[in-house]
LUMKEMAR-803695 format. One record per residue (C-alpha): x, y, z; residue in one letter. Coordinates in steps of 0.5 Angstrom, whole numbers, plus 500, padded with zeros to 3 digits. Layout:
N
XYZA/...
! end
This chain:
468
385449201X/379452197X/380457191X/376461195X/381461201X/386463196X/382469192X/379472199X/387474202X/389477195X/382480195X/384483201X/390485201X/388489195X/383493200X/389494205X/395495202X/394501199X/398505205X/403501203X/404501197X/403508196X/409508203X/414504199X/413509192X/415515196X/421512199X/424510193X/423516189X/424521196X/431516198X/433517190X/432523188X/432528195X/439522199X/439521205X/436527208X/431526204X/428520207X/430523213X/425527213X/420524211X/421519216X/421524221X/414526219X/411518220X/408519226X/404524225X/401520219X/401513223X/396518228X/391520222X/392512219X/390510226X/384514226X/383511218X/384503221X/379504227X/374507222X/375502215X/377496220X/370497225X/365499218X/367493216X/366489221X/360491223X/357491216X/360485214X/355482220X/349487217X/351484210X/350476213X/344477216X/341481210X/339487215X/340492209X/337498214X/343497219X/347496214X/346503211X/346507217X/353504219X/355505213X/353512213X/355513219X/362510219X/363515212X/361521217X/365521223X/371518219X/371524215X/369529221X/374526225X/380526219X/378533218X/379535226X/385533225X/388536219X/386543223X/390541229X/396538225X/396545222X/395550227X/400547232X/405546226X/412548229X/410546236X/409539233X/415539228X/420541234X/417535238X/419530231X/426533231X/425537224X/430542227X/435538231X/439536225X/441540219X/438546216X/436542209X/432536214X/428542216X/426544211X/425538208X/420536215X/417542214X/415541206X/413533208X/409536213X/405541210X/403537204X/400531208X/397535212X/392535206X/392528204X/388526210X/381526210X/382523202X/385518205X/379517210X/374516203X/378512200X/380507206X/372506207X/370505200X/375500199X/372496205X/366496202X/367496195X/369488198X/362485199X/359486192X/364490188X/371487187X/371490180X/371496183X/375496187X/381494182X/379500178X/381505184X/386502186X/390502179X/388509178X/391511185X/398506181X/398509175X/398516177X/403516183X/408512179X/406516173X/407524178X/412521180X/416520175X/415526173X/417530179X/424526178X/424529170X/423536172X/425538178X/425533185X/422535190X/419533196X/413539195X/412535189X/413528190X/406528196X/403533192X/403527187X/400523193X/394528194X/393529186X/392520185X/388520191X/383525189X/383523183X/380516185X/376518191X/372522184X/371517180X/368514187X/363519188X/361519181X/361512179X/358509186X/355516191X/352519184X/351514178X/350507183X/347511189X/342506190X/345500188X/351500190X/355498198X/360503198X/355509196X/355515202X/348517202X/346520208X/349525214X/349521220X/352522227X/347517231X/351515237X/348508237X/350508229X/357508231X/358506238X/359498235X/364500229X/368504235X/369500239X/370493233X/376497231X/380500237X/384494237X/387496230X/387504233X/391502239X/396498235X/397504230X/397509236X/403504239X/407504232X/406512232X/410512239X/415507237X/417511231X/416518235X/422515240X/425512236X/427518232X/428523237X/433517241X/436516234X/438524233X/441524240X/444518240X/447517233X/445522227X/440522222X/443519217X/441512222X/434516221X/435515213X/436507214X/431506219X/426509212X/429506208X/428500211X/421501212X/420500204X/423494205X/420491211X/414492206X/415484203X/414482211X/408486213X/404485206X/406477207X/404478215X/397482213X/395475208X/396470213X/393474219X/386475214X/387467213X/388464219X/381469221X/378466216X/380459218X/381458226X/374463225X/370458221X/373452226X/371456233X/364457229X/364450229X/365448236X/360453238X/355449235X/357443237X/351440240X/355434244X/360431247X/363427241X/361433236X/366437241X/371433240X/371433233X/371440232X/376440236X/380436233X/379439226X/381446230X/388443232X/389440225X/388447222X/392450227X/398445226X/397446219X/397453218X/403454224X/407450220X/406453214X/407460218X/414457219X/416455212X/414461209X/418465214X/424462214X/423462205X/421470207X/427471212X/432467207X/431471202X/431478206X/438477208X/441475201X/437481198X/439486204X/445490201X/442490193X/435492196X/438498200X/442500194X/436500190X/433506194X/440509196X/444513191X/448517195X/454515198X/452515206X/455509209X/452510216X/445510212X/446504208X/450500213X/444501218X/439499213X/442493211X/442491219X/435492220X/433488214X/438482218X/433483224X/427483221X/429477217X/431473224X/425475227X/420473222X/419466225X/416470231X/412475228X/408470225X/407466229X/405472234X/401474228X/397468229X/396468236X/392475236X/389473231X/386467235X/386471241X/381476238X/377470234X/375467241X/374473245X/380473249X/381481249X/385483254X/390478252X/391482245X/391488248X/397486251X/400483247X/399489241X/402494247X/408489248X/409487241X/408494237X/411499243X/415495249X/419490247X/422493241X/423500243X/426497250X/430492247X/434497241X/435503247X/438498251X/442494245X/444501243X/447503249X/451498249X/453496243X/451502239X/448502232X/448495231X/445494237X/440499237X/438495229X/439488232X/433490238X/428488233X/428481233X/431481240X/423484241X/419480237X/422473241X/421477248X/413477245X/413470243X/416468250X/410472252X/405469248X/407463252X/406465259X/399468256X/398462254X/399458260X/396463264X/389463262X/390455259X/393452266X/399449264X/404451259X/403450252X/407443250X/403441243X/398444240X/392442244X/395447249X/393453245X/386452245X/385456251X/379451252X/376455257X/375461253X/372456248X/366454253X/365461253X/362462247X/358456248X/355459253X/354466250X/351462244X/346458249X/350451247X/
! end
């Protein structure tokens, strides 16, 4: 493996985690500071930002692609114009939004379940609620220089993100000192993400206007100037949307069935299941980069024994990047389990047994099916590499939303909170168990060794839309 296969991952996993990392700084100062009814809340509110973050990933993940496209062929107009364009619309749709959330507040929060447990959690949702309302067009600015600061401009894009640290570790931290609270702590949010998105239009929309990638010169709303990035990203979109209803149903369903205290663990084991998804992001970005040079390859082959050559090196790249996904995960999942109960008590301080015991449970699952998460992560990734469309979305429906809202409601009913935290692994082997009959049904035989999983068919395709 190249230096540059290993650079690249880590450079993009800077420009995407940011929801991440700024996810995990709210829990541990939320969870510590405001208990479990604290982190309650702030879970409660999640499927409204994971609404506003599909929205984000549909316009960051389609700019990106469309103008990594332009950037390669040196087509710098069409570059522009869909630059242009995806800052628009991302920030038009993101300020739709807001005023949405805003005027159907209380009708919005009823449905979350803020005002089916105690009055404090109400309170709290309400607090949460308001002040993330105001974060989300910011966001969309950040999201999309961040994509575009990738091409040219690496140094950059280390800066604004060291900005956005900085000053949520340091706001934090200072909301704890003076007085907690959940106004105060997404207030901090808001301040550290407009802080970065000024230095953003200073330093690249005014000082570097011409030269830099990520400027945003020009209003533009052309259908044809969008379109491709819409649709580019709408897989990313769909997933995010599946997660929203995951967390929606889930919480009202934890507030019916169980308490909220369950809800808490279920936040706090958010923050810890970042380890996983951070690990899942890499590897999905480098099995793109990989299989998709592979794929390219057979594209151009122009005989038979050019075929079976590039064939042969897409199974060893294959073989090679599944079984180091399978010793990653079982490393990753080892260490989950033993830092379970250290890691929950590292978020909760209070003493709510129901929240650290389903916290620490949840971990467990997660550690159980990590195996599977990545090796489904993998096959996506491959799926949309060959144009087998359908296929992820299916797979995306079922892996984000079917399966483990299925699994945790029928688990729950019959073995109660262990259950319901258990349903997550249980979900993750129901989907690689449906990646192998999706498999076996576009190849025609069931997957046996790794040849099995070219999916040969779909290859010959871009052959011929390639004119090979």
């Amino acid at each position: 493996m190249s230096k540059k296969q290993i650079i690249t991952p880590i450079i993009a996993l800077i420009a995407e985690m940011d929801l991440v990392v700024k996810n995990l700084i709210n829990i541990f100062y939320v969870s510590r500071n405001l208990g479990s009814e604290g982190i309650a809340a702030y879970e409660l509110v999640m499927p409204c930002v994971m609404v506003v973050s599909a929205f984000v990933a549909l316009g960051y993940n389609g700019i990106q692609a469309v103008c990594a496209k332009d950037y390669g062929s040196n087509d710098h107009e069409a570059f522009e114009r869909h630059r242009n364009a995806g800052y628009t619309w991302l920030l038009v749709a993101t300020a739709v939004l807001t005023l949405v959330f805003a005027i159907f507040k209380v009708p919005i929060l009823d449905l979350l379940g803020a005002n089916d447990g105690s009055n404090t959690l109400a309170i709290l949702s309400r607090e949460c609620y308001s002040m993330f309302l105001l974060c989300f067009v910011p966001q969309s600015i950040f999201s999309i220089a961040c994509c575009l600061f990738f091409f040219e401009e690496k140094v950059q894009l280390l800066i604004i993100n060291i900005i956005l640290y900085t000053l949520m570790f340091a706001g934090c931290g200072f909301v704890t000192a003076t007085g907690p609270s959940m106004t105060g702590y997404i207030l901090v949010n808001l301040v550290s993400i407009m802080a970065a998105d000024i230095y953003i239009v200073i330093s690249c929309f005014i000082i570097r206007r011409k030269s830099s990638k990520a400027a945003f010169t020009a209003i533009s709303l052309r259908i044809s100037d969008i379109r491709e990035s819409f649709f580019t990203g709408l897989p990313d979109f769909m997933e995010y949307a599946f997660v929203s209803v995951l967390y929606l149903v889930e919480n009202l369903y934890i507030l019916r069935r169980f308490s909220e205290s369950v809800i808490a663990g279920l936040g706090v084991f958010e923050a810890i299941d970042n380890l996983p998804e951070i690990i899942c992001v890499g590897f999905s970005f480098l099995v793109t980069a990989c299989l998709g040079t592979c794929v390219g390859k057979h594209k151009a082959a122009s005989s038979e024994t050019s075929i079976r050559k590039a064939e042969e090196i897409l199974d060893k790249e294959a073989k090679k990047l599944t079984l180091g996904a399978l010793t990653g995960a079982v490393v990753t999942a080892a260490f989950l389990i033993v830092t379970a109960r250290p890691a929950t008590a590292l978020f909760l301080t209070d003493n709510d047994p129901a929240a650290a015991g389903s916290a620490v449970l949840l971990t467990v699952s997660c550690a159980l099916g990590f195996v599977f998460y990545l090796l489904n992560s993998e096959l996506v990734c491959y799926y949309k590499i060959i144009g087998a469309y359908i296929q992820a979305h299916v797979l995306f429906l079922a892996e984000a939303l079917l399966f483990p809202l299925g699994a945790k409601i029928l688990l729950g009913e019959i073995f109660g909170v262990a259950g319901f935290c258990m349903g997550g692994a249980v979900g993750e082997f129901a989907a690689f168990i449906l990646n192998l009959v999706i498999v076996w049904i576009s190849s025609g035989k069931f997957p046996l060794k790794m040849s099995d999983f070219r999916m040969d068919r779909y290859l010959m395709r871009l052959r011929k839309k390639g004119g090979k």
